[in-house]
Structures are given as C-alpha cells and as structure tokens.
C-alpha positions in Angstrom: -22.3 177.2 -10.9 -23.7 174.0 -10.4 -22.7 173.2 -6.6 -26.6 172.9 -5.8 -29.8 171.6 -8.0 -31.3 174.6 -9.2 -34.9 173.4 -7.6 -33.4 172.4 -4.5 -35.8 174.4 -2.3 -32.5 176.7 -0.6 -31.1 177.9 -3.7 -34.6 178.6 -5.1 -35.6 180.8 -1.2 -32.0 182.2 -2.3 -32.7 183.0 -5.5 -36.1 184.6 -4.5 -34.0 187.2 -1.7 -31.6 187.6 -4.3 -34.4 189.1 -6.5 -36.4 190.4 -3.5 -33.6 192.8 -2.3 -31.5 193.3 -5.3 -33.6 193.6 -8.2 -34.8 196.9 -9.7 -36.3 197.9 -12.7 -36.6 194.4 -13.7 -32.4 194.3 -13.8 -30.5 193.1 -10.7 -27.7 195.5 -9.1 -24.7 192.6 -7.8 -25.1 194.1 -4.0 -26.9 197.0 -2.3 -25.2 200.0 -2.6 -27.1 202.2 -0.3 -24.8 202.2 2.0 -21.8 203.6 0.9 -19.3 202.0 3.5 -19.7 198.9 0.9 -17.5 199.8 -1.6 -16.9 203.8 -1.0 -19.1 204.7 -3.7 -21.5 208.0 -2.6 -24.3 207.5 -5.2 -26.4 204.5 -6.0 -24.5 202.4 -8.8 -26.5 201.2 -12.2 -28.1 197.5 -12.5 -24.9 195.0 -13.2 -26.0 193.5 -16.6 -24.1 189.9 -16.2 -25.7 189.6 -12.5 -28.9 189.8 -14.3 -27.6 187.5 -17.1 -26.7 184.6 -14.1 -30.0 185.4 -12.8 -31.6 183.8 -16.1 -29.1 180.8 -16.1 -30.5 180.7 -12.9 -34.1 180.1 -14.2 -33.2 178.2 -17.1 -31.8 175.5 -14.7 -35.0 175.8 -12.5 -37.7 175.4 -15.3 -38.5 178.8 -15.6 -38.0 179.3 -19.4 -40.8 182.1 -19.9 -39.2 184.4 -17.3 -35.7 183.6 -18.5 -36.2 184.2 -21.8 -38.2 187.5 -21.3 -35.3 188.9 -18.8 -33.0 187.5 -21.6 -34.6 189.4 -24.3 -35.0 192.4 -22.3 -31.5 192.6 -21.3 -30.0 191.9 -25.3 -33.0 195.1 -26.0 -30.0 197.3 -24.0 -27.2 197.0 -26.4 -25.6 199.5 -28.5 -25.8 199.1 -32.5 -23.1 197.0 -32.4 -24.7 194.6 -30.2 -21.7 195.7 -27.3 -23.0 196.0 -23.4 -21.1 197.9 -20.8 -20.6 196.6 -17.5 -24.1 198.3 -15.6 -27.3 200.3 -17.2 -28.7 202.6 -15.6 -32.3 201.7 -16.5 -33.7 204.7 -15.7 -31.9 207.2 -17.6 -31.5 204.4 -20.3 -27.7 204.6 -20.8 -25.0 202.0 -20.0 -22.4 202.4 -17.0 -19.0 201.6 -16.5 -16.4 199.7 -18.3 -17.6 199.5 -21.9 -17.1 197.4 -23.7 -17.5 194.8 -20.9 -15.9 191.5 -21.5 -17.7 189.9 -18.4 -20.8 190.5 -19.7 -20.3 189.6 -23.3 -19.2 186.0 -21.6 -22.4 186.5 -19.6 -24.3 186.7 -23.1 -22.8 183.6 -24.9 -23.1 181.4 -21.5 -26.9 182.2 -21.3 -27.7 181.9 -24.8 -26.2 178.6 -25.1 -28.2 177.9 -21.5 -31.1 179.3 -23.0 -30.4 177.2 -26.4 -29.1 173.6 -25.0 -29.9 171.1 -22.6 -26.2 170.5 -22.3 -25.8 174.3 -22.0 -22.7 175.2 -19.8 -24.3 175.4 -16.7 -26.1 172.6 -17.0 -22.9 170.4 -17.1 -21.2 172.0 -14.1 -24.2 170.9 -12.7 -23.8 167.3 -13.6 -20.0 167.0 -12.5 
C-alpha cells in the first residue's frame, strides 16, 4: 500500500514470513487457521485468492516480475468459464470457497494486472505519495 519501499530490507524479511508461514500450495491463506480460537472456524479454511493477488503487487514493486507473473498466471488458471473467482480455493480439491462471485478479488485482479502492466500501476503511485 505503499507506506514502505517494497525493497526496503523489513518489508522484503516480512514479505518472506508472510510466505514462509502462510503460503501453501503455491496460494497464500490471509492468517493461520489452525487454531480455531482465531476466528471460530473448526476446519482449515481454503487459500484467500486476493491475499495471493497482493502478494504479486508485492513482487511487482520489488523486481520480482518472473515470480509475479507466474503466481499471476497461476491464480487467473483458477477461474470459472466466465472468468469469475470466489473469495478462497481450495487448491487441493480444485474448487473455489466462499462468497462467489467475490468483488474483493475481482478488484484484486484489475489492481495487479494494471501493476503487472504499468510502471504507474496503482500501487506504484501510492508508493510515490
């Protein structure tokens, strides 16, 4: 969101935990669900698609354009024939989760293909402000 540099050494040790203890099958979940005092939820939860959408703005603003476009292809693979994406996948049983259609993670789409696309991509100029 643009309140540190991307390749500022904290946010990029954050953005390694971040993927270090949330990320699984190549998607990332938004917190560890394990533990079901976190939100009340028994079961483990699916992989939160616009989470792992941020996580390629994330890489886009640190250089990393080969692993952000692969996760960014890999995650517009999931959609339905319509090109719609629910709220989680469950990557596993290859099925979405949740809210569907999932406004959150449409925005999530358009933010990191114009990322992706521009170097005046939306994140990019929060950056700047």
């Amino acid at each position: 969101v643009g309140f540190i540099d991307a390749t500022d050494p904290r946010m990029q040790k954050t953005t390694l935990a971040i993927e270090e203890r949330l990320m699984k099958n190549g998607l990332l979940r938004r917190y560890e669900t394990e533990d079901e005092s976190v939100d009340g939820i028994v079961c483990d939860e699916g992989e939160f698609l616009l989470c792992s959408f941020w996580l390629v703005d994330n890489w886009v603003l640190s250089g990393d354009m080969q692993k952000a476009i692969k996760l960014f292809e890999d995650l517009l693979s999931l959609s339905n024939s319509l090109g719609l994406f629910s709220e989680e996948y469950d990557i596993n049983k290859r099925v979405m989760l949740g809210n569907f259609p999932q406004a959150l993670t449409h925005i999530g789409v358009i933010n990191t293909a114009r990322n992706l696309a521009s170097y005046s991509s939306p994140a990019r100029l929060r950056a700047t402000q």
